[in-house]
N, C-alpha and C positions, 0 to 999 in steps of 0.2 A: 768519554765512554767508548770502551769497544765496539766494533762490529756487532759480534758476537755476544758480547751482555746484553746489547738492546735489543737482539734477537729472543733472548733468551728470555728476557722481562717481559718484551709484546708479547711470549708464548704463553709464559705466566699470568698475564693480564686475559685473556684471548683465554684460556683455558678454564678460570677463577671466574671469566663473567659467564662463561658456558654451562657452570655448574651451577650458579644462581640463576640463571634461567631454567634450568632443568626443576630448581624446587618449588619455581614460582609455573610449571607446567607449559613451559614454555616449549616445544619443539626446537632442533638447530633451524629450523627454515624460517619456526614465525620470528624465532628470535633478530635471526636475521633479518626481516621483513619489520623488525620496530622503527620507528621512525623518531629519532629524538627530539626533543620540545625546539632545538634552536635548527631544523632541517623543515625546509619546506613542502607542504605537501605540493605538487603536481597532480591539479586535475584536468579530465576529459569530461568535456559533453558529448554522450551517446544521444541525438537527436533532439536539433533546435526548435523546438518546439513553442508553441505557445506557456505550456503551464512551464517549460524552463524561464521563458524569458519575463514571464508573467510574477512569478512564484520562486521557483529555487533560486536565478538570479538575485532580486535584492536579499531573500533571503543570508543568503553566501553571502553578501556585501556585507550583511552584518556584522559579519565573525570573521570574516579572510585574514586583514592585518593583525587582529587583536591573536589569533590561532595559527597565524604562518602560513596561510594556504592559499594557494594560485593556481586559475587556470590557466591551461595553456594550448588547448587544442579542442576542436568540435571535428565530430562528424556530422554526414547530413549527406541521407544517399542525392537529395533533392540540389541541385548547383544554385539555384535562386536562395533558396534557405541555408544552404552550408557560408556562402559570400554574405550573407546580409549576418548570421550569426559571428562570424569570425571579423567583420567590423565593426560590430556591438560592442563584442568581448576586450578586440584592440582599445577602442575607446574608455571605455569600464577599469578594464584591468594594467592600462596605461604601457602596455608590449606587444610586439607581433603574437597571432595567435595562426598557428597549426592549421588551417584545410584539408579535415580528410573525407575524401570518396565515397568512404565506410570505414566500418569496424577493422578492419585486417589493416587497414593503413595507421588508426590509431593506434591499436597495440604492435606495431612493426615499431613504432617510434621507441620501445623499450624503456621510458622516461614517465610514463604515463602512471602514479599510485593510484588514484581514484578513480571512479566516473560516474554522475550523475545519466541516470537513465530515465529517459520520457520518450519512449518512441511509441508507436501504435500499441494495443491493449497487449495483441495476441502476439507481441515481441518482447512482451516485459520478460518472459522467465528464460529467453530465450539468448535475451540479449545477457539477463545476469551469469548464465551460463557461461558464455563466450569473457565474461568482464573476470570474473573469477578465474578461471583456466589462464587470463593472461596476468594474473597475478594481483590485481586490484580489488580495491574496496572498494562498497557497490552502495552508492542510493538509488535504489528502484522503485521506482510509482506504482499504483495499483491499478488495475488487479493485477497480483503476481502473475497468474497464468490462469488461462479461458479453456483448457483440456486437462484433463489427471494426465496424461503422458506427458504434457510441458512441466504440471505442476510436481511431479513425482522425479521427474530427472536433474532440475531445479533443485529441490530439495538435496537428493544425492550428489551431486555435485559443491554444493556450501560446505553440507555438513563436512563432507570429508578435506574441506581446506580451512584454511587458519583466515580465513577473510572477514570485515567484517560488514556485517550486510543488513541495510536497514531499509523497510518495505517503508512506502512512503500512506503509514496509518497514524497519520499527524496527531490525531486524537492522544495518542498514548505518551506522548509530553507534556499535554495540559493538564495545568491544576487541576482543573474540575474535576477532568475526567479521572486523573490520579484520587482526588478526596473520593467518588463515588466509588472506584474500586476498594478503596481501603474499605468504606461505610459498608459494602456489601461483605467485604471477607470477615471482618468482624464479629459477625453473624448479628449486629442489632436492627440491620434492615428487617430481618425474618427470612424467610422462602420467600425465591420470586415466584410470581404466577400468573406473570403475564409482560411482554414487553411490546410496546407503540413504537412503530419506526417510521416516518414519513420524511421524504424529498419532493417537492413538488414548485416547478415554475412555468411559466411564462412567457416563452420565447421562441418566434417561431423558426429563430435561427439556430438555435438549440443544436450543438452539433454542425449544422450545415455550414459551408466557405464556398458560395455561387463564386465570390471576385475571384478568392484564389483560386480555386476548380478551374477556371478561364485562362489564368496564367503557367497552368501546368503542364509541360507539354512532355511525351515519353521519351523523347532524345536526351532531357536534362537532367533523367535519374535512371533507378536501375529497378526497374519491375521486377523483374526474375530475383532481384535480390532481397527487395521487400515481403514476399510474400513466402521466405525464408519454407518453412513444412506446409503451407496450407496448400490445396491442390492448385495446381495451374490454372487461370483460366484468361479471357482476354483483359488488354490492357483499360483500366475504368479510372479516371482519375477521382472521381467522388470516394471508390475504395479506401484511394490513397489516403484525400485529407477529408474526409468524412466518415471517417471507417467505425463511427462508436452508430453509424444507422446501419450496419451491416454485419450477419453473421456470415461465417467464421471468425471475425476480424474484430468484432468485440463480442460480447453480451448486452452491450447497452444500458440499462437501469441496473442491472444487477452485478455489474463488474464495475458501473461510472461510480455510482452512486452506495449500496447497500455495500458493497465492502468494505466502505469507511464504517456505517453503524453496525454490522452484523459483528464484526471486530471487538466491539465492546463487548458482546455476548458473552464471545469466546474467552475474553481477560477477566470479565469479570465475576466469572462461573467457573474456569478452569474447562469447559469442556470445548471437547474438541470440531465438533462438528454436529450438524443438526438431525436427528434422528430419519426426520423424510421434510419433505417441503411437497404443495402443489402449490399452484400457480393459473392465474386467469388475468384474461386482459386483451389488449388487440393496440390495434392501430385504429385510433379511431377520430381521430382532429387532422392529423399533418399526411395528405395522401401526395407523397414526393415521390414515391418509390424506393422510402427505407425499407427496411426487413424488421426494424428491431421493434418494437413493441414503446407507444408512446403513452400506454397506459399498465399499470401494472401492481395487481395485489399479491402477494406470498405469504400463504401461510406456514410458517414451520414448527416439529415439534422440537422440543431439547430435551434432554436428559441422560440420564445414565441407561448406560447398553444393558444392562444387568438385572433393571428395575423400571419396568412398562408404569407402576405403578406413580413413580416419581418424575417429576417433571412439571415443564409450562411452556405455552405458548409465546411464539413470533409472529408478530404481523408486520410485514414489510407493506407499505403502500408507496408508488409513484406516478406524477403524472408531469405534463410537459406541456397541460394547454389551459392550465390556471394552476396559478401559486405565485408564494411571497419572499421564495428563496430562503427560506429558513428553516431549515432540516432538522426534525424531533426527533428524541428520544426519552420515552418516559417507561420507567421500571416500575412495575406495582408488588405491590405485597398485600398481605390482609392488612396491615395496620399502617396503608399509604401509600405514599409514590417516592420515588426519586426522579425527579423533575430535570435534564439533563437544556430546556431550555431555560426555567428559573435559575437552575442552577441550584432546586433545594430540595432537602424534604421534607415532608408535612406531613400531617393527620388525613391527606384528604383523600374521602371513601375509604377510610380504616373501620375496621369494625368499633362502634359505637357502641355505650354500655347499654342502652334499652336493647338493642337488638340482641347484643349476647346474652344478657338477663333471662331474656325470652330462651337462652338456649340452654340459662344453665351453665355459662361459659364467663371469663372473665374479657372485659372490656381489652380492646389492641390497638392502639393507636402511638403513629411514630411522633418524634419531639418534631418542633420546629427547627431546620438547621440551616444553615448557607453550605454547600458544600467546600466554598472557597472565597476569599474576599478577592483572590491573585487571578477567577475566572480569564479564561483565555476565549477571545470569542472566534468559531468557527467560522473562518472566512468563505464565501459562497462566490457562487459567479458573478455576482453583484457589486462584490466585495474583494477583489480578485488582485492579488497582488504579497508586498512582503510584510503577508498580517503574520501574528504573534505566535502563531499554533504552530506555521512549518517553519518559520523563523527558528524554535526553541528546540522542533525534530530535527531539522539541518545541523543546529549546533550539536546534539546530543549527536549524533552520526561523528560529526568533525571531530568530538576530545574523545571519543570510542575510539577511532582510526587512532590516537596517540596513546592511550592507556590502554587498549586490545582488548577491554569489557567490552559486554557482549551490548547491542543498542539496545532503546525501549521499545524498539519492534523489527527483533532477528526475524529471522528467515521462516521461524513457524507459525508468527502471524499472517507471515503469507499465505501459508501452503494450506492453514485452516480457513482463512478467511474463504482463499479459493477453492475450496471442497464445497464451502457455502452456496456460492454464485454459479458453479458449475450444476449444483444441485439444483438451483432453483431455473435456470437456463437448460436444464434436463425436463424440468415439466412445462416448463414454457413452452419450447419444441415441440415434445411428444404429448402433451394433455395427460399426463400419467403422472402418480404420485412417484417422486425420488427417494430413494434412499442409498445407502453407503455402506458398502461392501469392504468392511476392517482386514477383513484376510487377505481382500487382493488389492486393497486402495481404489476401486473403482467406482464410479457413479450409475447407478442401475437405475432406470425408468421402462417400466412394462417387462419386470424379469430380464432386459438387456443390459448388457452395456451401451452406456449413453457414450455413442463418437460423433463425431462433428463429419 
């Protein structure tokens, strides 16, 4: 064959597959950016972290070979943790593994598809910013972001790329949780009107690394660089690796913890964010000289903007100096519950026919149900490792990156969930009821905006 024919045919091939992308709404770039089933993906870890090594590691292990996918490089502003991640990895993934500095030496490497992101709270949306811009597909931990200006630049930044970007709200790949959103869309739950949220344990270590704290020293990382937009202040290594007991740096119960439950809210009502939230609680067991609050009630309201009339309550509860590590979620209706730690729903405290009788009303009570026999059970700190819930998110992230659908928790479960937790860390702060400002996307506590 000529020169020139197989020029001619590559343009005709090259041309004909461009057109078929175009129907299937593909852009030239994401088309470009496909990755085909027999190409492997290359990933980056953005910060070795415990819940990497803990959690997304075996996870990934699950899926790598059977899905094509390998790491190949970590960052880790910290030299003790970048060295100990990248001989992990060696060993794990059976090849040399990449040491970078930081983020600008990873994406320098130009080889880099993916990255899993677990770095401190108030760098999650920060860092998915800079992961996206370098042209990768993002798994990023929660809370998306601890400020509306992180969380709103975040958001602008995704939407307007072809990336595909899964917030690490593990819940929304499990059965259960999958049956109980169906059971509620359905409409045969009824109106909710009322939702139970509790997280609560045990530990007075909770958050705190005294050992590691000891081993840290400022010469072996890069302060100025960690603390990316928060204000300047002196070097604190507790900041560093205990940063979920300090604000700006996290919110603590409400970014650690309630962003995984308040997430259901949002899925499985369709709204978008809580009408107002207040907030009480203290420090009242562990006087270490955290900031964040080791006791914590929230109550929020939900509903449509349109209709004061319509709606139900949230109750968030935490606490950090008794519990059994087993995080609730119970949805009531007049005619029951949906039980998200049975896993069922019932009749129980449904309206009963004597009492409707008495009203003139016909009896409401829900069937017996399992929501799932496949129940995926939420792994806690107790439990910590590559249980089945982010096992099943990680995969759902991994065949997204090859077929370009969008995950089971884009970038808007983020940015909702984090209106949630910024709202209710707005009244924490200030002792004022929050509410959310649709015109300007902002969090207002006391007629202000709430800034950090």
């Amino acid at each position: 064959m000529s020169v020139n024919r197989r020029k001619f045919i590559s343009q005709g091939l090259q041309a004909t597959a461009g057109v078929y992308a175009a129907s299937l709404g593909f852009s030239a770039k994401s088309y470009g950016r496909i990755i085909g089933a027999n190409d492997r993906v290359r990933v980056g870890v953005v910060g070795y972290s415990d819940r990497f090594r803990q959690s997304h590691l075996p996870c990934f292990e699950n899926h790598y070979k059977e899905l094509n996918f390998d790491i190949t490089a970590v960052s880790d502003l910290w030299k003790q943790r970048r060295e100990e991640g990248a001989a992990l990895l060696k060993e794990r993934m059976g090849h040399d593994i990449t040491a970078c500095r930081n983020n600008e030496e990873l994406y320098a490497q130009k080889n880099i598809d993916a990255v899993f992101i677990s770095t401190a709270d108030f760098q999650h949306a920060l860092h998915a910013i800079e992961a996206v811009k370098a042209g990768c597909d993002v798994y990023v931990e929660k809370p998306f972001a601890e400020t509306m200006e992180d969380n709103r630049a975040a958001l602008k930044v995704i939407k307007a790329s072809d990336r595909i970007v899964q917030i690490g709200s593990q819940r929304r790949s499990g059965n259960n949780y999958k049956a109980a959103a169906d059971f509620i869309a359905s409409g045969k739950f009824g109106d909710i009107t009322m939702v139970e949220l509790s997280w609560n344990v045990n530990q007075p270590g909770r958050w705190r690394r005294p050992a590691l704290v000891a081993q840290l020293k400022q010469e072996d990382t890069d302060w100025k660089r960690y603390l990316m937009n928060r204000p300047f202040e002196a070097w604190d290594p507790r900041k560093y690796l205990e940063y979920r007991l300090f604000w700006p740096y996290s919110s603590g119960m409400p970014g650690q913890w309630m962003s995984h439950q308040i997430d259901t809210v949002h899925w499985f009502t369709g709204l978008k964010h809580p009408r107002s939230v207040v907030a009480n609680g203290g420090i009242y067991k562990w006087k270490d000289g955290r900031k964040n609050w080791d006791t914590t009630t929230a109550v929020f309201d939900y509903g449509p903007e349109n209709d004061r009339s319509a709606g139900f309550q949230v109750v968030f509860t935490s606490r950090m100096h008794n519990g059994d590590e087993s995080p609730a979620e119970i949805y009531y209706a007049n005619g029951g519950e949906l039980n998200l730690i049975t896993n069922k729903v019932s009749p129980k405290g449904g309206l009963k026919e004597q009492a409707a009788a008495a009203m003139n009303m016909p009896a409401n009570l829900l069937p017996e149900l399992n929501l799932t026999e496949k129940a995926i059970k939420v792994a806690t700190a107790a439990n910590t490792g590559g249980d089945a819930l982010t096992s099943a998110h990680i995969r759902n992230w991994m065949e997204c990156i090859r077929s370009r659908k969008q995950p089971n928790a884009p970038v808007e479960a983020g940015y909702y969930h984090s209106i949630a937790t910024i709202m209710t860390n707005a009244a924490v702060r200030t002792g004022q009821k929050a509410t959310f400002d649709e015109k300007t996307q902002e969090v207002m506590a006391g007629g202000k905006v709430f800034k950090w």
